[in-house]
C-alpha positions in Angstrom: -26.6 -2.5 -40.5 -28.7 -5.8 -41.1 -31.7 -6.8 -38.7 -29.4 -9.4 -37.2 -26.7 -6.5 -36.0 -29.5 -4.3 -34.7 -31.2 -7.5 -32.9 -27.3 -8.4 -31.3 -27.0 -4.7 -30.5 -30.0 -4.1 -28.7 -29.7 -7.3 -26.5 -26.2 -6.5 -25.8 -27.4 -3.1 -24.5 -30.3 -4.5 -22.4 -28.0 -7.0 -20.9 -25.5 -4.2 -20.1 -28.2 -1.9 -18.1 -29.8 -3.0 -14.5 -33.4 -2.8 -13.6 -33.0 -0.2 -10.7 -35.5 -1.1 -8.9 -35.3 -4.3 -8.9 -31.9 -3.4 -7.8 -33.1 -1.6 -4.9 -35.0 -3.9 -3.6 -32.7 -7.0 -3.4 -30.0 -4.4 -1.9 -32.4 -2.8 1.0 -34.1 -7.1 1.3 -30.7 -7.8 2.5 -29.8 -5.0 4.4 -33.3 -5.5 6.1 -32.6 -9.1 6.6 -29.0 -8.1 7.9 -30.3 -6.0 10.6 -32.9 -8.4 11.9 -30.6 -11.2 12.1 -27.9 -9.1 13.8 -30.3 -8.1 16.3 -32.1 -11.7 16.8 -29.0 -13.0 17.5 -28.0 -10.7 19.9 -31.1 -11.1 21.4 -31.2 -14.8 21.9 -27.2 -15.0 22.7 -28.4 -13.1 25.9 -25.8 -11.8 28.6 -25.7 -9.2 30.7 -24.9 -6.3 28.5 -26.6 -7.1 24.9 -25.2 -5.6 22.0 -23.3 -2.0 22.6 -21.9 -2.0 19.5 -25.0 -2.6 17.4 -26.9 -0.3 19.6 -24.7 2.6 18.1 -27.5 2.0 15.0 -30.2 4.3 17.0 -27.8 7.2 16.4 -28.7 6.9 12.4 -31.8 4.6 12.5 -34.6 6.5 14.8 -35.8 4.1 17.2 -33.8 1.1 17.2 -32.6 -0.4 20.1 -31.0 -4.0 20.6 -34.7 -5.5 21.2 -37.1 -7.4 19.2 -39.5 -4.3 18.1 -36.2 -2.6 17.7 -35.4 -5.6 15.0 -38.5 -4.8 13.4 -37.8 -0.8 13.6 -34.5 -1.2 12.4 -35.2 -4.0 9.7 -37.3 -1.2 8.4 -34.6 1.9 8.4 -32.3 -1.0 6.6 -34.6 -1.5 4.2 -35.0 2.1 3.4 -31.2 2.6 3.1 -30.7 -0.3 1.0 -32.8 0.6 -1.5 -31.5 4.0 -1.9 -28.5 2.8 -1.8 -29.1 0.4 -4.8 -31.2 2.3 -6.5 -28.4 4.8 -6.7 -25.9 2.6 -7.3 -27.7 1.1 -10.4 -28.8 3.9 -12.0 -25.1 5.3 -11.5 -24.1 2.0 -13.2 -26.6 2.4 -16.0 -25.2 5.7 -16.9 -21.9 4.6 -17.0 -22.9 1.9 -19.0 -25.0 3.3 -21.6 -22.4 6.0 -22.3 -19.8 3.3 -23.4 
């Protein structure tokens, strides 16, 4: 193999693989971001019964509620579950991809 087939190889391969946590933090970024909006907007739509459905979160995330400290809480929990969720996710991918 010449040093120009090794050089193609070994790009190809880092190209292939993810950086999981790099990975992990976009993925629990936008989850974060997704909660907070979801619950911002609820918040400043207003009416008289805010949010039910969303509210269901506090049975998995501890502490949320359809409120502003409850976007923070549950900007947080979203966080934590998007990263684990990419960081599994990638390094699930990488596996698969570096035994091809």
């Amino acid at each position: 193999m010449t040093d120009i087939e090794e050089i193609e190889k070994s790009v190809r391969i880092r190209l292939i693989l993810l950086n999981a946590t790099v990975q992990a933090v976009a993925f629990g970024a936008v989850c974060a971001l997704g909660v907070f909006l979801a619950t911002a907007w609820l918040l400043l739509k207003g009416g008289d019964v805010v949010g039910p459905h969303l509210a269901l979160l506090g049975q998995y995330f501890v502490g949320y509620r359809v409120s502003w400290l409850g976007s923070v809480v549950g900007a947080a929990w979203g966080f934590a579950f998007g990263f684990t969720a990419g960081f599994v996710i990638s390094t699930i991918y990488n596996r698969i991809a570096s035994s091809r």
